[in-house]
N, CA, C and O atoms as a printed pandas DataFrame, in Angstrom:
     atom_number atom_name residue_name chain_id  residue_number  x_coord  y_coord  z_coord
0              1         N          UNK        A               1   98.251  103.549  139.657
1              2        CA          UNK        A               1   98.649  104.416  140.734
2              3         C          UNK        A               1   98.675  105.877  140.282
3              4         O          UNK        A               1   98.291  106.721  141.091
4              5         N          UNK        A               2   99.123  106.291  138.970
5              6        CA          UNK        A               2   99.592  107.828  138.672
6              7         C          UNK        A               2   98.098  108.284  138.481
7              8         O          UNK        A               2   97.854  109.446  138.808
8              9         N          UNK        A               3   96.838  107.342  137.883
9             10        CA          UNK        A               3   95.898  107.885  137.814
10            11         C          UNK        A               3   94.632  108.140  139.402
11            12         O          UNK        A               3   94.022  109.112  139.847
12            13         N          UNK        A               4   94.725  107.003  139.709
13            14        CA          UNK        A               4   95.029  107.472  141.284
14            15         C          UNK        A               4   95.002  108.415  142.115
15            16         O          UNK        A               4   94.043  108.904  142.712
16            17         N          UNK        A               5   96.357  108.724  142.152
17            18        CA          UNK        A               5   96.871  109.628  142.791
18            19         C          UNK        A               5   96.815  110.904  142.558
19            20         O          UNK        A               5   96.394  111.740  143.358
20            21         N          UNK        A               6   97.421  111.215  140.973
21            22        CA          UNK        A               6   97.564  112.452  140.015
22            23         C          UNK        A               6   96.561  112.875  139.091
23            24         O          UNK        A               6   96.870  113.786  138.324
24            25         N          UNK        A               7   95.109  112.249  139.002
25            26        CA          UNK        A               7   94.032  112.446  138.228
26            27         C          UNK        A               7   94.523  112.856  137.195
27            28         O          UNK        A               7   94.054  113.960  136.918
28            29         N          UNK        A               8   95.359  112.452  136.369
29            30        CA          UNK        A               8   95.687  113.231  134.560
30            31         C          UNK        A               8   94.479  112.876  133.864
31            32         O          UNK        A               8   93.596  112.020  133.918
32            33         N          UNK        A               9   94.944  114.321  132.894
33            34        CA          UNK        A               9   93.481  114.228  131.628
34            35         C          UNK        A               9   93.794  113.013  130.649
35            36         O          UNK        A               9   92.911  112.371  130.079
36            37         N          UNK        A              10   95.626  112.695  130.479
37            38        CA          UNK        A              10   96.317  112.245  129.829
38            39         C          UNK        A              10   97.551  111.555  130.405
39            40         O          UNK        A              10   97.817  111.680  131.601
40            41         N          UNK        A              11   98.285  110.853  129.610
41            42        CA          UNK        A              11   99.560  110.360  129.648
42            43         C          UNK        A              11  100.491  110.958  129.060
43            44         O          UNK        A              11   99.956  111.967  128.599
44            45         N          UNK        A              12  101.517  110.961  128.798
45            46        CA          UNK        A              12  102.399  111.031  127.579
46            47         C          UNK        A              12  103.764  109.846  128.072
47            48         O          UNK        A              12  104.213  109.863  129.218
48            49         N          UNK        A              13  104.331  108.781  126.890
49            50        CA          UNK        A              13  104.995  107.782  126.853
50            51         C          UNK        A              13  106.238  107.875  126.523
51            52         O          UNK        A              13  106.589  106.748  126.173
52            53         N          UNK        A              14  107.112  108.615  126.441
53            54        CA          UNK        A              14  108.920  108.574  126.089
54            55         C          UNK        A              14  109.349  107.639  126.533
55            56         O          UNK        A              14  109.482  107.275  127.701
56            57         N          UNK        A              15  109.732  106.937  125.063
57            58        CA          UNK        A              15  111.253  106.150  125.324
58            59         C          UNK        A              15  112.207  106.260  124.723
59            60         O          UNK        A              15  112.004  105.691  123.651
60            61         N          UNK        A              16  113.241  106.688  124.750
61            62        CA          UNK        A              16  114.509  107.274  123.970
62            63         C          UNK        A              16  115.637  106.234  123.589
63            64         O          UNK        A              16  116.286  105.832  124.554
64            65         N          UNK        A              17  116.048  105.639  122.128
65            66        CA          UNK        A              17  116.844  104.862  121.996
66            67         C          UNK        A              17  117.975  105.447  121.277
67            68         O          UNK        A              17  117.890  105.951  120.158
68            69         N          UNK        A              18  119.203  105.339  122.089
69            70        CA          UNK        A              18  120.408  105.859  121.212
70            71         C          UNK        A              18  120.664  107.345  121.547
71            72         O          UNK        A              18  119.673  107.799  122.118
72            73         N          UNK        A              19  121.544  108.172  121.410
73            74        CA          UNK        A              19  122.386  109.002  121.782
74            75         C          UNK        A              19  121.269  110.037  121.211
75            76         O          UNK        A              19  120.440  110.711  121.823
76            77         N          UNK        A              20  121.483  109.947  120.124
77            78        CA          UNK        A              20  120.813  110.831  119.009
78            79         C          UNK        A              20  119.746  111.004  119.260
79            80         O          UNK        A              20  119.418  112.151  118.954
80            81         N          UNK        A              21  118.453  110.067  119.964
81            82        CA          UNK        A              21  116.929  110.473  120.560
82            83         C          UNK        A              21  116.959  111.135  122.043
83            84         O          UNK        A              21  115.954  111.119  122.753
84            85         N          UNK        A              22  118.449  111.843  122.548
85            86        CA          UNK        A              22  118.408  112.211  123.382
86            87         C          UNK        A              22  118.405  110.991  124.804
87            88         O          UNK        A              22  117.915  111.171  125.918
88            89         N          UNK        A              23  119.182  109.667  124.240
89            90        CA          UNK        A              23  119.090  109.040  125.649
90            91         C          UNK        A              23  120.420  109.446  126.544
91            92         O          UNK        A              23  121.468  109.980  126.180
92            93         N          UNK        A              24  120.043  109.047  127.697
93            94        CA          UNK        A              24  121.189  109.252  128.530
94            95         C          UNK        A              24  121.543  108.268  129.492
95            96         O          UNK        A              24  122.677  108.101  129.940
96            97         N          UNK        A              25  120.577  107.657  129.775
97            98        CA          UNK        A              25  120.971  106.567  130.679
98            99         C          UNK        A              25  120.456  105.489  129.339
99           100         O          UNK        A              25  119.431  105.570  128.662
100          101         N          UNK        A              26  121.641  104.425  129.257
101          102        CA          UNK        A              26  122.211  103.139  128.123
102          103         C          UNK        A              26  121.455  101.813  128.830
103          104         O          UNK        A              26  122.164  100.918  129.290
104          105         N          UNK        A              27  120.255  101.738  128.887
105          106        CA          UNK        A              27  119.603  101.192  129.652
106          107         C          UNK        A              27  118.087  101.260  129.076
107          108         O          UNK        A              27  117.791  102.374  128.646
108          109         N          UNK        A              28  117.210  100.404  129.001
109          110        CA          UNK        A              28  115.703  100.508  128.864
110          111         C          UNK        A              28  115.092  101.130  130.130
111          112         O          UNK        A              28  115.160  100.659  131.265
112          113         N          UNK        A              29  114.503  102.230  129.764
113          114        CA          UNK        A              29  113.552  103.209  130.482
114          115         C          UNK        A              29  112.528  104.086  130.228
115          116         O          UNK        A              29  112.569  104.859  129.270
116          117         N          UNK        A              30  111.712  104.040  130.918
117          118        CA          UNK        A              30  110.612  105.247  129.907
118          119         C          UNK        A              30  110.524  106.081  130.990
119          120         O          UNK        A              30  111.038  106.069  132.108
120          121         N          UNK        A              31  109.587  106.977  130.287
121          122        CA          UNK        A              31  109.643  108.356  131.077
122          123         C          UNK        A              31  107.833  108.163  130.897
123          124         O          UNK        A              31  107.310  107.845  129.829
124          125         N          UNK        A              32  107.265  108.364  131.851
125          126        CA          UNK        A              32  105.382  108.477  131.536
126          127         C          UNK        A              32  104.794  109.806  132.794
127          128         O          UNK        A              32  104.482  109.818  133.985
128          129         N          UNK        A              33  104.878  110.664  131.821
129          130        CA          UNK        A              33  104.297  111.977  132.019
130          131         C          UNK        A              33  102.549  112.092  132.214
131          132         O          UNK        A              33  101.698  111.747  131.394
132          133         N          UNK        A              34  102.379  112.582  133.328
133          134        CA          UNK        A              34  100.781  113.061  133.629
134          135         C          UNK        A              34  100.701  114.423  132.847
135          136         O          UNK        A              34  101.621  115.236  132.754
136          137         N          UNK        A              35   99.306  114.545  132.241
137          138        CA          UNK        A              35   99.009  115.598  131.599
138          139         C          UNK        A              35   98.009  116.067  131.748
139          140         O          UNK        A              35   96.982  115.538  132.172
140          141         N          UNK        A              36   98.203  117.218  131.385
141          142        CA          UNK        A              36   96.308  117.834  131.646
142          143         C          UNK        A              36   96.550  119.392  130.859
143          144         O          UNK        A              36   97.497  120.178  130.879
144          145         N          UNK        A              37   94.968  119.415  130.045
145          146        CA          UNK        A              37   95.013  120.388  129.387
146          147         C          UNK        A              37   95.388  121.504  129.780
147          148         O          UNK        A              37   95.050  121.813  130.922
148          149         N          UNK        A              38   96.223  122.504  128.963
149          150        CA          UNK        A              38   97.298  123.484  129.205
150          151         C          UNK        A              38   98.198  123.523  129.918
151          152         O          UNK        A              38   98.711  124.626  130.110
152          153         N          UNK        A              39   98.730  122.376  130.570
153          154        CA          UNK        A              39   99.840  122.020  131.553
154          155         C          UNK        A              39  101.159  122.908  131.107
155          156         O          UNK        A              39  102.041  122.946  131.964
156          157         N          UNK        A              40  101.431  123.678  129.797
157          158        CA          UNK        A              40  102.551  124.161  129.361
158          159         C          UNK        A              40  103.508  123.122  128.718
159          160         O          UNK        A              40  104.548  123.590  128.255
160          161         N          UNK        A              41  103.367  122.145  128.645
161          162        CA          UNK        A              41  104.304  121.129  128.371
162          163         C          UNK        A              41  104.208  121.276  126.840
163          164         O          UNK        A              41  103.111  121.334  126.284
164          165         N          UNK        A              42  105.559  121.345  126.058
165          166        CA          UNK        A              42  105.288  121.675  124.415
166          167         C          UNK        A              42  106.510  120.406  123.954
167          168         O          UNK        A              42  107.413  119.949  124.655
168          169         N          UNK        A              43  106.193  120.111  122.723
169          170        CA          UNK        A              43  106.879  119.013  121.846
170          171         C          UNK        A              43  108.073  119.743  121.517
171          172         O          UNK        A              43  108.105  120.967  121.387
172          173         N          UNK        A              44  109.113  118.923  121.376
173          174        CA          UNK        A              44  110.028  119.313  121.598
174          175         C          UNK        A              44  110.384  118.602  119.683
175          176         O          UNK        A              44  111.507  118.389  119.225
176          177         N          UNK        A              45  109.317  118.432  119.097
177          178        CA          UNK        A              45  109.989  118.511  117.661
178          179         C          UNK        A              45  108.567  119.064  117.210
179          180         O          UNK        A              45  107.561  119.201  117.905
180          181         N          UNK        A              46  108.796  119.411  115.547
181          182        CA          UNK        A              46  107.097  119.296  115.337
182          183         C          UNK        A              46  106.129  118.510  115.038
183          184         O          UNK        A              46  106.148  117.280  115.085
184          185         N          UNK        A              47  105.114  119.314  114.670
185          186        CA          UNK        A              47  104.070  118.032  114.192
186          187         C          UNK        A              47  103.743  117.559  113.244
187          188         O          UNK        A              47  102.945  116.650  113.014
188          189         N          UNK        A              48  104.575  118.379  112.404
189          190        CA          UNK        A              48  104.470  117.517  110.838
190          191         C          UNK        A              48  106.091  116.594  110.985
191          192         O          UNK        A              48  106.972  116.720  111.835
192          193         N          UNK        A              49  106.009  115.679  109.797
193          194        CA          UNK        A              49  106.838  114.624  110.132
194          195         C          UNK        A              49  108.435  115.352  109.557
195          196         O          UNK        A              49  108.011  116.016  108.611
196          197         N          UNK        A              50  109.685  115.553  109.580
197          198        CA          UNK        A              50  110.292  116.483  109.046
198          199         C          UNK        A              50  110.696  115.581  107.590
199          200         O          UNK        A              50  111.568  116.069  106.872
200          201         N          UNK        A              51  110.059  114.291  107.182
201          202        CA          UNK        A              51  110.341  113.329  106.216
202          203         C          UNK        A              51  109.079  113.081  105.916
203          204         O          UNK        A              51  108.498  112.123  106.426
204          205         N          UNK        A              52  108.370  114.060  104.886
205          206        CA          UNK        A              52  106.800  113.801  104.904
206          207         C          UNK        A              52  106.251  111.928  103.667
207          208         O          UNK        A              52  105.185  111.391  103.365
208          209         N          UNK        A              53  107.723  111.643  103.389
209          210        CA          UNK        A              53  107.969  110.369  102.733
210          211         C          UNK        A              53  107.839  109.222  103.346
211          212         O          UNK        A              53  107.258  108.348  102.702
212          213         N          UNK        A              54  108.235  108.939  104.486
213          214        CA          UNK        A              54  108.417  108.837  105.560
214          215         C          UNK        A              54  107.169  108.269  106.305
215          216         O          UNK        A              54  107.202  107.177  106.872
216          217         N          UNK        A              55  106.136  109.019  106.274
217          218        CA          UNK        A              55  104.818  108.769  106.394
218          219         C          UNK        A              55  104.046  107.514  105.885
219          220         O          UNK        A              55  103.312  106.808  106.576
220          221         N          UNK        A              56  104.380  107.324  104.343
221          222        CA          UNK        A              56  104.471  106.655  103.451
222          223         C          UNK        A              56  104.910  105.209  103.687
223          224         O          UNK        A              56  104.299  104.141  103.669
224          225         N          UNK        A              57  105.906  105.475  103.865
225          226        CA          UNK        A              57  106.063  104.190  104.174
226          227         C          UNK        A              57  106.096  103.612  105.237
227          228         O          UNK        A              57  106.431  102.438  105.081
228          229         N          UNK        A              58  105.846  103.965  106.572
229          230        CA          UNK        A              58  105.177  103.653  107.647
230          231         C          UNK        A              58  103.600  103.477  107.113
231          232         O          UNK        A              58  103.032  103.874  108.131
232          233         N          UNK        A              59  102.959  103.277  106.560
233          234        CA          UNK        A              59  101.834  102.696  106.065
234          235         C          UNK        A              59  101.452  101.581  105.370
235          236         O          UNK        A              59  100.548  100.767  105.182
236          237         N          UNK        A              60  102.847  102.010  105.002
237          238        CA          UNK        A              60  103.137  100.747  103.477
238          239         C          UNK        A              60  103.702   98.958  104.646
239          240         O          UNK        A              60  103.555   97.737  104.589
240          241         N          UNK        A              61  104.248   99.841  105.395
241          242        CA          UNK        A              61  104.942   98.545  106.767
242          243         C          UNK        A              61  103.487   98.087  107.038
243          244         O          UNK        A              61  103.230   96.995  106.532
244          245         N          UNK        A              62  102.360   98.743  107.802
245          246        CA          UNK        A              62  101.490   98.747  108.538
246          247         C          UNK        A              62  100.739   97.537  107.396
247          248         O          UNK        A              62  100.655   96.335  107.646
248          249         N          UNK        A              63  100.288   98.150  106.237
249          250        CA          UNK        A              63   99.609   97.380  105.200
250          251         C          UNK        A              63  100.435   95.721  105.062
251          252         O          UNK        A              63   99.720   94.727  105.189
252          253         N          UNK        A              64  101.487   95.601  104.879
253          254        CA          UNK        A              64  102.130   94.714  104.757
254          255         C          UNK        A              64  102.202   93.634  106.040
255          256         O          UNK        A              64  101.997   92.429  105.890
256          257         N          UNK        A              65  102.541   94.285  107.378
257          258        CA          UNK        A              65  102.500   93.400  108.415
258          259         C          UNK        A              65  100.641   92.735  108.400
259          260         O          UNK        A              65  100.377   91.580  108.735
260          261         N          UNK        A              66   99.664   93.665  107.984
261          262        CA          UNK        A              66   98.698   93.377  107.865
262          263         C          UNK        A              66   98.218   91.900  106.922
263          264         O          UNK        A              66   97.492   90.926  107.122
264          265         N          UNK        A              67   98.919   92.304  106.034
265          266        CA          UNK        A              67   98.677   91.092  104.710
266          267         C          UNK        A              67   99.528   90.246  105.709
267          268         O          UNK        A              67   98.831   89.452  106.341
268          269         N          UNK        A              68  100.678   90.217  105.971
269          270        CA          UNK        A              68  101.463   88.634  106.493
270          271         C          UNK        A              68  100.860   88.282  107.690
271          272         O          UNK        A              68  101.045   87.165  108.173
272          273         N          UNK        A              69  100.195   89.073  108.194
273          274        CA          UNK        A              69   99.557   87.929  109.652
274          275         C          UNK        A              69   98.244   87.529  108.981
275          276         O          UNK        A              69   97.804   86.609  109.670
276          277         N          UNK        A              70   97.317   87.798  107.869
277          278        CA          UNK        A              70   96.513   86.933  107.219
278          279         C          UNK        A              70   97.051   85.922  106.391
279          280         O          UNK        A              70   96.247   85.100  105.950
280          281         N          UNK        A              71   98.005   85.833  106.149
281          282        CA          UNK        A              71   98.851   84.948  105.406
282          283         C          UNK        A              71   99.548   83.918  106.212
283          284         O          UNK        A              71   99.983   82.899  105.674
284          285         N          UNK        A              72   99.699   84.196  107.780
285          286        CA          UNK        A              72  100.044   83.224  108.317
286          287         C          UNK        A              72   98.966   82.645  109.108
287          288         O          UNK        A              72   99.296   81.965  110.080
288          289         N          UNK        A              73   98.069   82.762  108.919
289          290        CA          UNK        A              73   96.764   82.301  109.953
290          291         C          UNK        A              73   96.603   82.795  111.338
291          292         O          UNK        A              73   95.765   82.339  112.117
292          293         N          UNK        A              74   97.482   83.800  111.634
293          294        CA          UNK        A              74   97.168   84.873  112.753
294          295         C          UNK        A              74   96.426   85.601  112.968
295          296         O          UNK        A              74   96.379   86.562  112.201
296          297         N          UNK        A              75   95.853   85.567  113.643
297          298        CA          UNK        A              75   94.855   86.116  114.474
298          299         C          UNK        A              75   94.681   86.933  115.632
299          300         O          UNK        A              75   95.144   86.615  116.727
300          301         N          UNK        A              76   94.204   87.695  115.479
301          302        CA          UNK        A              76   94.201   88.447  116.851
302          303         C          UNK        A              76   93.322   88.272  117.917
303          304         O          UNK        A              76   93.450   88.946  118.940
């Protein structure tokens, strides 16, 4: 429907868990934003990670969930 209706170039997906990511309603909800180039819309953190360690081991997860679903005969 949003593409539809609102022709976006893009999406953008927020979901906020916990006080601290800025939620406000204590409830599962997302927020899905139409976008389109130069819309003004700016990130509201930056774009480097502020835990460039961090990075790291979100890879190291990625590699690992990788090895255990060949290890369990999962398949995609």
């Amino acid at each position: 429907m949003l593409k539809r209706e609102l022709n976006p170039e893009g999406l953008t997906l927020i979901q906020s868990s916990g006080e601290a990511a800025w939620q406000d309603v204590f409830h599962l909800h997302v927020h899905l934003i139409p976008r389109h180039q130069g819309d003004g819309t700016v990130r509201p953190w930056d774009q480097v990670p502020s835990k460039p360690e961090a990075v790291g081991q979100i890879n190291n997860s990625r590699a690992l969930s990788v090895d255990l679903r060949g290890a369990s005969g999962y398949e995609e």
